[in-house]
Backbone as CSV, one residue per row, in Angstrom:
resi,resn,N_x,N_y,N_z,CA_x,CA_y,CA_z,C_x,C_y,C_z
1,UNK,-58.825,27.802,-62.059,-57.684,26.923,-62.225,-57.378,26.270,-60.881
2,UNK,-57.091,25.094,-61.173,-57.059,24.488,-59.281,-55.587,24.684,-59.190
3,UNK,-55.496,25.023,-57.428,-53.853,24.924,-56.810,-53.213,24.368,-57.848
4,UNK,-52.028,24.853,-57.313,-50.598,23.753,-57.964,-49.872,23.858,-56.720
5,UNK,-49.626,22.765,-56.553,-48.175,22.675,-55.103,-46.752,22.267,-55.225
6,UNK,-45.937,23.039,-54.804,-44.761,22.801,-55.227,-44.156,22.437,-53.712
7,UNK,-43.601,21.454,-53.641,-42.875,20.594,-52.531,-41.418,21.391,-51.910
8,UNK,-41.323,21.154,-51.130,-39.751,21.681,-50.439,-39.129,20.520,-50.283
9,UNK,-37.627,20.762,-51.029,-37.149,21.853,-51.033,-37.547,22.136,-52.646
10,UNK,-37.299,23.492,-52.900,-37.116,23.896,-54.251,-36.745,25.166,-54.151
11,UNK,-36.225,25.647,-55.939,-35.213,26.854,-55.947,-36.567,27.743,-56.265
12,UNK,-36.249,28.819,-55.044,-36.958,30.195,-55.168,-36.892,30.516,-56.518
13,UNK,-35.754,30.835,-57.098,-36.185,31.098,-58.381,-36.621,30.198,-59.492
14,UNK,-37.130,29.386,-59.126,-38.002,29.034,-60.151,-39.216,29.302,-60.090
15,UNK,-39.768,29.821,-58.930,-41.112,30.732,-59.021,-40.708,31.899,-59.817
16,UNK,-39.958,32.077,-60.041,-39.913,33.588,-60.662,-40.549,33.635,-62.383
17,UNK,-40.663,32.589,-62.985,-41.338,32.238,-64.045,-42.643,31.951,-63.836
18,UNK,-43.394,31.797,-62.665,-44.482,31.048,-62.809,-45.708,31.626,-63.604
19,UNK,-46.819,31.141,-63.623,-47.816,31.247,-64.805,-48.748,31.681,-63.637
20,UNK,-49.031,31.237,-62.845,-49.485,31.745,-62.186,-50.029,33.520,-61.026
21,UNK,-51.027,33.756,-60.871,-51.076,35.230,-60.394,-50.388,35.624,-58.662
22,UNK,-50.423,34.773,-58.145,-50.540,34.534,-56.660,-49.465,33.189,-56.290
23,UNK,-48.255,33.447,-55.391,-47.311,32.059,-54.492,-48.515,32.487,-53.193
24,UNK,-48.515,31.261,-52.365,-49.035,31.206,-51.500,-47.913,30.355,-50.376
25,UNK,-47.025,30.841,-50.152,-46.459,29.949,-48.911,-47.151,29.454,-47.346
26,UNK,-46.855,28.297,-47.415,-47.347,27.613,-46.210,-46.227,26.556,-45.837
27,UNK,-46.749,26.182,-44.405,-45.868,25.202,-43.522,-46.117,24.015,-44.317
28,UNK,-45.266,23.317,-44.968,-45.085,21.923,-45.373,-46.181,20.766,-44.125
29,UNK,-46.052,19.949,-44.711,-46.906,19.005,-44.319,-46.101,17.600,-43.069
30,UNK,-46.841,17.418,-42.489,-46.721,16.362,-41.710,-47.353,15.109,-41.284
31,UNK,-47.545,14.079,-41.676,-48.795,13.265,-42.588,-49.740,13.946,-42.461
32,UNK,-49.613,14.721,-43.600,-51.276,15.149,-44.148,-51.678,16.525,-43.607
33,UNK,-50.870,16.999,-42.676,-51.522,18.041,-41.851,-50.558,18.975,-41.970
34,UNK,-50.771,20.579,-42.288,-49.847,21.808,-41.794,-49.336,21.926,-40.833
35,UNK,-48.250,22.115,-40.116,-47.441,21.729,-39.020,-47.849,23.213,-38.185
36,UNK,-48.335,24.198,-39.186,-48.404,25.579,-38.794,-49.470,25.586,-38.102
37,UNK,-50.091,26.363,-36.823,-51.628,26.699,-36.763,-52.334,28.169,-37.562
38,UNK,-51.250,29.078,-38.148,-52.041,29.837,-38.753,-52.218,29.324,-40.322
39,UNK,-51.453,28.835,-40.588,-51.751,27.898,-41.767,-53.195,27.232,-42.277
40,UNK,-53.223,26.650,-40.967,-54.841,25.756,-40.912,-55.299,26.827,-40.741
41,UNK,-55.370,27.858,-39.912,-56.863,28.880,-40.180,-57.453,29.378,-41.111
42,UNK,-56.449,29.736,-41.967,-56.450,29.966,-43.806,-56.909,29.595,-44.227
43,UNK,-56.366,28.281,-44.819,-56.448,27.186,-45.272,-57.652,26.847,-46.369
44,UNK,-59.570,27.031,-45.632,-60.554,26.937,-45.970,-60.472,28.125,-46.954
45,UNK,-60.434,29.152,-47.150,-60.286,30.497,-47.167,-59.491,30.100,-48.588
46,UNK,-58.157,30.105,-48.401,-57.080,29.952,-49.899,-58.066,28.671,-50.604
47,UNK,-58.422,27.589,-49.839,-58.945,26.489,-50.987,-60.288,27.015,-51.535
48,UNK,-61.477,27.745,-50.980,-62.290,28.349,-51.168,-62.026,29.685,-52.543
49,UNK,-60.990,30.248,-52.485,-60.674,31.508,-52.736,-59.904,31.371,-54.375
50,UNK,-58.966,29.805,-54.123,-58.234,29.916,-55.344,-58.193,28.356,-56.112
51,UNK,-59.172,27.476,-55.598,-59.457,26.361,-55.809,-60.405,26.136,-56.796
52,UNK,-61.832,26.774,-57.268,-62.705,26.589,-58.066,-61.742,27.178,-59.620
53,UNK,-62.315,26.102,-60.604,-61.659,26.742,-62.316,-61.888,27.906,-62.764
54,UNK,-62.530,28.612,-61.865,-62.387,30.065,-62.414,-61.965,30.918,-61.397
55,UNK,-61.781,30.140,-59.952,-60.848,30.996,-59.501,-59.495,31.876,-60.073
56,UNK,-58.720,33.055,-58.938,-57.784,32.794,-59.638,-56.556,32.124,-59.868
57,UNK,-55.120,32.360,-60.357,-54.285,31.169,-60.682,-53.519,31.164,-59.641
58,UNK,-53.001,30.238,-58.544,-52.153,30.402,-57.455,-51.542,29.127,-57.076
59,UNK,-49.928,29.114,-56.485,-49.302,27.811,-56.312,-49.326,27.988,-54.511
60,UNK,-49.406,26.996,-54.327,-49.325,26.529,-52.943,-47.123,26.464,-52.368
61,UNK,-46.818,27.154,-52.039,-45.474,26.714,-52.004,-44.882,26.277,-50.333
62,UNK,-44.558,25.454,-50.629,-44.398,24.643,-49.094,-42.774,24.867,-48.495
63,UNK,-42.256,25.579,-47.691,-41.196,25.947,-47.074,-40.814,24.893,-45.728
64,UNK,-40.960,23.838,-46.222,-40.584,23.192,-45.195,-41.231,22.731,-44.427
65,UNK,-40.714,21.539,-42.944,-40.645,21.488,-41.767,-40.177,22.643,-40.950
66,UNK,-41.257,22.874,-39.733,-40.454,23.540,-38.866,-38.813,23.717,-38.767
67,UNK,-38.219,23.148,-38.484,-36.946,23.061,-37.917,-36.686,24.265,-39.193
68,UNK,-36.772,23.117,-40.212,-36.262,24.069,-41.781,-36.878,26.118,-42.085
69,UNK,-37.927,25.895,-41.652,-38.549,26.884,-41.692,-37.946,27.784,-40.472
70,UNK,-37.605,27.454,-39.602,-37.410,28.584,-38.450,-35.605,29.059,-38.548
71,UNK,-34.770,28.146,-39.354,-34.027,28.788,-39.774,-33.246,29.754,-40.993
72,UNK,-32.538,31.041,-40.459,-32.771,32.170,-41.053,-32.181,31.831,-42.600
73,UNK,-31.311,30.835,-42.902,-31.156,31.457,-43.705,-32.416,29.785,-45.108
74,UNK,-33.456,29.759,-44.703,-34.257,29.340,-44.753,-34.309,29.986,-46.737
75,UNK,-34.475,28.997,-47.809,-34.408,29.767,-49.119,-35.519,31.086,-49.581
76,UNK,-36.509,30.655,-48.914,-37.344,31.383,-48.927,-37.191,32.247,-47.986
77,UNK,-37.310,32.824,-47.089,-36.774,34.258,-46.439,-36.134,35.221,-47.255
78,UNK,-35.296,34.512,-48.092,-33.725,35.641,-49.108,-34.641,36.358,-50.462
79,UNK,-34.226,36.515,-51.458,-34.532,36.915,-52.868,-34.938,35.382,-53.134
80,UNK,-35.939,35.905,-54.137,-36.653,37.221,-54.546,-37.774,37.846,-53.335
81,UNK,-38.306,36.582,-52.827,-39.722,36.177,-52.026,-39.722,36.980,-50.979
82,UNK,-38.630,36.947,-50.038,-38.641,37.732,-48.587,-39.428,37.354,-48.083
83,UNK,-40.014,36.001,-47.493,-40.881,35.583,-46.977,-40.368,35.755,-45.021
84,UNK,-41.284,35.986,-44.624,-40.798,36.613,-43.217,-41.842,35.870,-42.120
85,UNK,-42.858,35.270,-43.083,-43.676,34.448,-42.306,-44.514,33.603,-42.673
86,UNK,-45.207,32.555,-42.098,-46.186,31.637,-42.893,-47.577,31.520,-42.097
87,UNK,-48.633,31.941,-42.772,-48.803,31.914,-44.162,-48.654,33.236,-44.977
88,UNK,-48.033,33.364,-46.230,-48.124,34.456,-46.933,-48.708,34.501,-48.105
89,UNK,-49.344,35.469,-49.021,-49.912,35.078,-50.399,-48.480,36.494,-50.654
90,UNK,-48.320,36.224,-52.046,-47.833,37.183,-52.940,-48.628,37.092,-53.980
91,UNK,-48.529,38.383,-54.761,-49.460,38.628,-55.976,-48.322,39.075,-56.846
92,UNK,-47.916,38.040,-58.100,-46.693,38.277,-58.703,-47.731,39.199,-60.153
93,UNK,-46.324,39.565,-60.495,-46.952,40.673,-61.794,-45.333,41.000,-62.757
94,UNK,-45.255,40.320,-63.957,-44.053,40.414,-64.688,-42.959,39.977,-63.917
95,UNK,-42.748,38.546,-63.340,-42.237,38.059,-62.077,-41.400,38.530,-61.169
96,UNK,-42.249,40.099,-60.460,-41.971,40.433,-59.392,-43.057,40.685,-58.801
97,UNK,-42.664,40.195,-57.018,-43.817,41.470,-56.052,-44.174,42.446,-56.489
98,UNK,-45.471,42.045,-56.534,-46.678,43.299,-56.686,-46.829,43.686,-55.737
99,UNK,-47.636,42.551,-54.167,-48.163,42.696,-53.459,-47.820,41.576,-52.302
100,UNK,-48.241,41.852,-51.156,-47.595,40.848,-50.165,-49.080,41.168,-48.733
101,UNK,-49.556,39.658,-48.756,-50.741,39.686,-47.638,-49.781,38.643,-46.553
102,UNK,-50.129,38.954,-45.346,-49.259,38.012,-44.505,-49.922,38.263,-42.813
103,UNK,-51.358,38.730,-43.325,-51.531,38.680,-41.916,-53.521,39.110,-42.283
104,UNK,-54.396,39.224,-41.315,-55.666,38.916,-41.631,-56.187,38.267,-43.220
105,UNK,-55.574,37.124,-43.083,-55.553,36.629,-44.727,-57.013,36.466,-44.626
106,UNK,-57.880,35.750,-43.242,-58.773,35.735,-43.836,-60.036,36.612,-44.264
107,UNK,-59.976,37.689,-43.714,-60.739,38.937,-43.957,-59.895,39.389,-45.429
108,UNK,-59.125,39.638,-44.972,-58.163,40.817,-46.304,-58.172,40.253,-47.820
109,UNK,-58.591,38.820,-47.845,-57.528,38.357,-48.849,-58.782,38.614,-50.390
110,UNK,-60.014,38.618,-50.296,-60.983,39.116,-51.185,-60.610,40.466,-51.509
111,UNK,-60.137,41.686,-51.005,-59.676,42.697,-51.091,-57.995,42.810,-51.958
112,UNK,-57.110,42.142,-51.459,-55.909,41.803,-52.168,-56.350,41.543,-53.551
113,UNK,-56.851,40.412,-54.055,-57.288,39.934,-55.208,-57.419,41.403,-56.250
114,UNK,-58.605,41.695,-55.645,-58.878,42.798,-56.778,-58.008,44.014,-56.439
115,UNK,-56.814,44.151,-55.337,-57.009,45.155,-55.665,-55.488,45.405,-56.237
């Protein structure tokens, strides 16, 4: 199933329905480019990983510009998500955290999947 991207701003809880297996938060865009640098390191990795139609199902969710992103009370940081950093994958399951990758995404994240 290819990405789906959902733009900032938007209400956290409306991920809480999604159809999808996996939110993937990342730094919003700045013509064209992740404003983040761990973002871009990913990047190949998440499009590689959850991009082909039989990958699996995952939304791209974009938290902003910097400015927006570095402050706390930022929508995403709070409930449900607790996002504490970017980039993060969550692995939703009956729309709650299952699982939370937020750091060697690109080694770890074949391991997350299945496990």
């Amino acid at each position: 199933m290819p990405l789906r991207e959902v733009e900032f701003p938007s209400d956290p809880k409306d991920l809480e329905d999604t159809k999808e297996q996996f939110l993937i938060f990342y730094s919003s865009r700045v013509n064209g480019q992740l404003w983040c640098p761990d973002c871009v390191a990913v990047d190949r990795t998440i499009q590689d990983t959850f991009g082909p139609e039989n990958g699996p199902s995952a939304v791209i969710v974009y938290v902003g510009q910097k400015p927006e992103w570095k402050i706390p009370s930022n929508v995403f940081r709070g409930e449900p998500w607790q996002v504490a950093s970017v980039p993060t994958v969550i692995k939703v399951e009956d729309s709650k955290v299952a699982g939370r990758l937020d750091s060697d995404i690109n080694t770890l994240l074949a391991a997350f999947i299945k496990g």
